[in-house]
C-alpha positions in Angstrom: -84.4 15.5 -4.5 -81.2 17.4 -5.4 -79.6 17.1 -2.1 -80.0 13.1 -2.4 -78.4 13.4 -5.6 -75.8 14.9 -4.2 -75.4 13.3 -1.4 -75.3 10.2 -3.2 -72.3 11.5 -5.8 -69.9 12.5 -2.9 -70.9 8.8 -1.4 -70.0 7.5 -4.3 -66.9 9.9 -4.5 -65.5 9.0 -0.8 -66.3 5.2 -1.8 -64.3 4.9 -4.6 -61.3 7.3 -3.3 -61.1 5.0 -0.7 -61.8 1.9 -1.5 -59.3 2.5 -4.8 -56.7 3.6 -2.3 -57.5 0.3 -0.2 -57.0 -1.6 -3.2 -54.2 -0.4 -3.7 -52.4 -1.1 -0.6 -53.6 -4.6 -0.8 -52.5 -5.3 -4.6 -48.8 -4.2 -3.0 -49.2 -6.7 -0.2 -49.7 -9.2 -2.6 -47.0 -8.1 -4.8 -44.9 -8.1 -1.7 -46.0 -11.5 -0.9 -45.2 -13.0 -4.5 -41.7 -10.8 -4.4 -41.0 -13.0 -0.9 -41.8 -16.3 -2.4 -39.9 -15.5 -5.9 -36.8 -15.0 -3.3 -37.2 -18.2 -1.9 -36.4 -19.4 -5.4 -36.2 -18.5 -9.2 -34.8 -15.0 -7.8 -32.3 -16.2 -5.6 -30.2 -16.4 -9.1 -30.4 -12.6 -9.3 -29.4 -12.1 -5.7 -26.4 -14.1 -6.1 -26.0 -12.3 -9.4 -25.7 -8.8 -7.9 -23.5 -9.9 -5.0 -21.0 -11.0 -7.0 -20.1 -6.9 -8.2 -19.2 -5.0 -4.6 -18.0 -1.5 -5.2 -14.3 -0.8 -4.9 -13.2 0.0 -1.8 -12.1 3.7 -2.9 -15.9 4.2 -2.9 -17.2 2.8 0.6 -16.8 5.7 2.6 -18.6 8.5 0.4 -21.4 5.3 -0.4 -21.8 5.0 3.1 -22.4 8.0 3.8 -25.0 8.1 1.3 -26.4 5.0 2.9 -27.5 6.8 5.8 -30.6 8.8 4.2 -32.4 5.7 4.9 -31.2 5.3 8.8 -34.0 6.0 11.3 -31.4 8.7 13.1 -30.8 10.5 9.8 -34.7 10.7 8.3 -36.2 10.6 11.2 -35.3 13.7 12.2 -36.2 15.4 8.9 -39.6 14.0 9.2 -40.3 15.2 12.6 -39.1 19.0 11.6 -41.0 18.8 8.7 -44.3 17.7 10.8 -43.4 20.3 13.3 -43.9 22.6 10.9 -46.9 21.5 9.5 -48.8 21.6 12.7 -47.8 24.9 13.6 -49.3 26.2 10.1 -52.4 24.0 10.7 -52.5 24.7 14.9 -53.1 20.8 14.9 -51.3 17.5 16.0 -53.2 16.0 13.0 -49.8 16.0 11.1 -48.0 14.9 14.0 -50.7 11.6 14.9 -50.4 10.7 10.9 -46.4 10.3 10.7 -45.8 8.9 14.2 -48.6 6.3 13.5 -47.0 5.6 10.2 -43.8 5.3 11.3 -44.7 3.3 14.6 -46.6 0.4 12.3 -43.8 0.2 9.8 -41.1 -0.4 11.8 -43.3 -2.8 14.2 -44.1 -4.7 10.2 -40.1 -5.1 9.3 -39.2 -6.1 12.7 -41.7 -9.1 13.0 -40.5 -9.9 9.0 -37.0 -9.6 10.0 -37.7 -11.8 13.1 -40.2 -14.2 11.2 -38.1 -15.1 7.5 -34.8 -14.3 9.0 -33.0 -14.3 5.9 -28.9 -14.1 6.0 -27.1 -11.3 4.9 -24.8 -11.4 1.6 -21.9 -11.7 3.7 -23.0 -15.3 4.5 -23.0 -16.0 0.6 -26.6 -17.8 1.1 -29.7 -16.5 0.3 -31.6 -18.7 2.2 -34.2 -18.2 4.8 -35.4 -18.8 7.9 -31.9 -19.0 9.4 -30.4 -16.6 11.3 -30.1 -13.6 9.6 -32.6 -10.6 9.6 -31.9 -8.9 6.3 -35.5 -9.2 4.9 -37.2 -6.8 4.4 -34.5 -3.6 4.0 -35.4 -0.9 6.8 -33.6 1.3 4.9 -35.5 0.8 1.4 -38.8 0.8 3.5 -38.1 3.8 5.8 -37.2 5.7 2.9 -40.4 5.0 1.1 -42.1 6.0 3.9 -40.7 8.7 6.0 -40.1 10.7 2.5 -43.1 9.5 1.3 -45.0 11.4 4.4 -43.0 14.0 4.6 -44.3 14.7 0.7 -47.9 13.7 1.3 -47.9 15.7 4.4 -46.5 19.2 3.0 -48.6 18.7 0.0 -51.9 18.5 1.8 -51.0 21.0 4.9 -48.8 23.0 3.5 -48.3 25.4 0.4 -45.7 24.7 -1.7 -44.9 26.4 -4.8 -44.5 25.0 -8.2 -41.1 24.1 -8.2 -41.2 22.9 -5.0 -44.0 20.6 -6.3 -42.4 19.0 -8.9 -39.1 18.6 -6.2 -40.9 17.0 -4.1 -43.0 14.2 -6.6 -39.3 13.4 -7.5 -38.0 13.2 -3.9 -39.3 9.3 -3.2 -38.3 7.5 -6.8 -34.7 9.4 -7.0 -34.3 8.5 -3.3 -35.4 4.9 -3.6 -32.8 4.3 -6.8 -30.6 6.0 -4.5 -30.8 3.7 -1.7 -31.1 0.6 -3.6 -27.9 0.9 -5.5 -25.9 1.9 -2.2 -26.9 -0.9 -0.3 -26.1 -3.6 -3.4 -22.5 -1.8 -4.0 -21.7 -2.0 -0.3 -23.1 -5.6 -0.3 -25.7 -4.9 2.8 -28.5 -6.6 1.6 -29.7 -8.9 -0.9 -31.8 -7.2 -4.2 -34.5 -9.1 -3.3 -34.3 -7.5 0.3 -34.6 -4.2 -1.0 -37.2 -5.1 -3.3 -39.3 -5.8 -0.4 -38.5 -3.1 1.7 -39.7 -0.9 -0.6 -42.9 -2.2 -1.0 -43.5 -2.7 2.8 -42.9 1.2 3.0 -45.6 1.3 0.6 -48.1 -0.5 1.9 -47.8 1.3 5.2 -48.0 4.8 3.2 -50.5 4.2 1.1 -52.8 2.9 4.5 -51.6 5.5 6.0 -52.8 8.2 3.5 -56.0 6.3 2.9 -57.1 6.6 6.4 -56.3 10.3 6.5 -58.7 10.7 3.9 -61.2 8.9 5.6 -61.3 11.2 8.4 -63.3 13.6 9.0 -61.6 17.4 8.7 -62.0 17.3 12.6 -61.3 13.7 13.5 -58.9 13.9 16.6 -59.9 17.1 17.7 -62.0 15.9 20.8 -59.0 13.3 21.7 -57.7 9.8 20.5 -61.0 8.3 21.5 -63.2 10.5 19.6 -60.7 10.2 16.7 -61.4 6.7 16.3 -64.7 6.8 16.4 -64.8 9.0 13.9 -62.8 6.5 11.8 -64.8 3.5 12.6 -68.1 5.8 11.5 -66.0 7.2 8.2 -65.3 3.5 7.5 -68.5 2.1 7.8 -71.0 4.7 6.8 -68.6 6.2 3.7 -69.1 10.0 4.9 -66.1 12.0 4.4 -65.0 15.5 3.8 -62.0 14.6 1.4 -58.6 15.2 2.7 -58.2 16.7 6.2 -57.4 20.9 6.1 -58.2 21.7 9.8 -58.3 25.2 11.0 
């Protein structure tokens, strides 16, 4: 009788982790959705607002180079040392199979938005869409949500990191996303609504991302890709979960 009491409570555990964190990434799609159809209107004032104040040109060369923490060559890089890492402390590609999934899907995500609302960049001085342009959703805004964001989650659940490290790392994504957001309005790259979006693409992808990790058994992927989803599939439909992954 115990045992099915407790069995129950960790069902009941792994469901509403899960499920919560689900919700979650679909609550941000539909903010995401609403932020896109507020652009093709009412917030198109605010986008034309904030194009009309481009920085100096005394300050494009050190905001450009700030600009780059959200290219792909620039954090990329950082993620995939970072992961490295990770699976050498863990002896697992787990690490490895979350970020390069991650970052595969987002970048697939922005590409067929960029290709499918083709917006205009603020050089064209219209905020329309489905043009010509591909400035909506920002790649930088979303690749900095998510390629910081994993490389956070990731040292926080396979590796050790000390207090102060801790609290570096919880700031990392916000200060970095403020970051980004002002550079790219100043240097008049994208549209606010553009960035607005990016960001919340990057955190729809994390936060699936995450969510499925949880799901996983401890040794999903051990036994191979095949055996890895399977495991997935089961997690998902019969709720049975260890909790986050810490594989030997």
């Amino acid at each position: 009788m115990r045992r099915r009491i407790r069995e129950t409570v960790e069902d009941d555990g792994w469901d509403s982790e899960i499920s919560s964190g689900l919700a979650l990434a679909a609550f941000l799609s539909l903010v995401f959705v609403a932020v896109t159809l507020l652009a093709m209107g009412p917030m198109s004032r605010f986008d034309t607002y904030f194009n009309l104040a481009p920085a100096p040109e005394s300050w494009r060369p050190t905001l450009q180079v700030v600009d780059r923490i959200g290219q792909r060559a620039v954090c990329l890089p950082i993620l995939a040392v970072v992961t490295y890492l990770l699976c050498r402390r863990q002896e697992s590609w787990r690490p490895a199979i979350v970020a390069g999934t991650a970052v595969f899907f987002l970048n697939l995500i922005v590409l067929v938005l960029k290709v499918g609302l083709a917006r205009g960049a603020p050089q064209a001085v219209d905020p329309s869409f489905f043009g010509e342009g591909m400035a909506f959703p920002s790649g930088h805004s979303a690749n900095v949500v998510l390629v910081y964001g994993l490389i956070v989650y990731l040292t926080l659940t396979y590796g050790d990191p000390g207090r102060r490290t801790r609290a570096f790392l919880w700031s990392l994504v916000p200060v970095l996303s403020v970051v980004m957001v002002l550079t790219s309005l100043k240097l008049n790259w994208h549209w606010f609504t553009d960035l607005l979006a990016g960001l919340l693409v990057g955190a729809v992808v994390l936060q699936v991302a995450v969510t499925i990790n949880r799901a996983v058994p401890a040794e999903g992927f051990a036994a191979g890709w095949r055996q890895g989803l399977r495991d997935l599939v089961t997690a998902l439909r019969q709720g049975r979960s260890r909790g986050p992954a810490n594989p030997a």
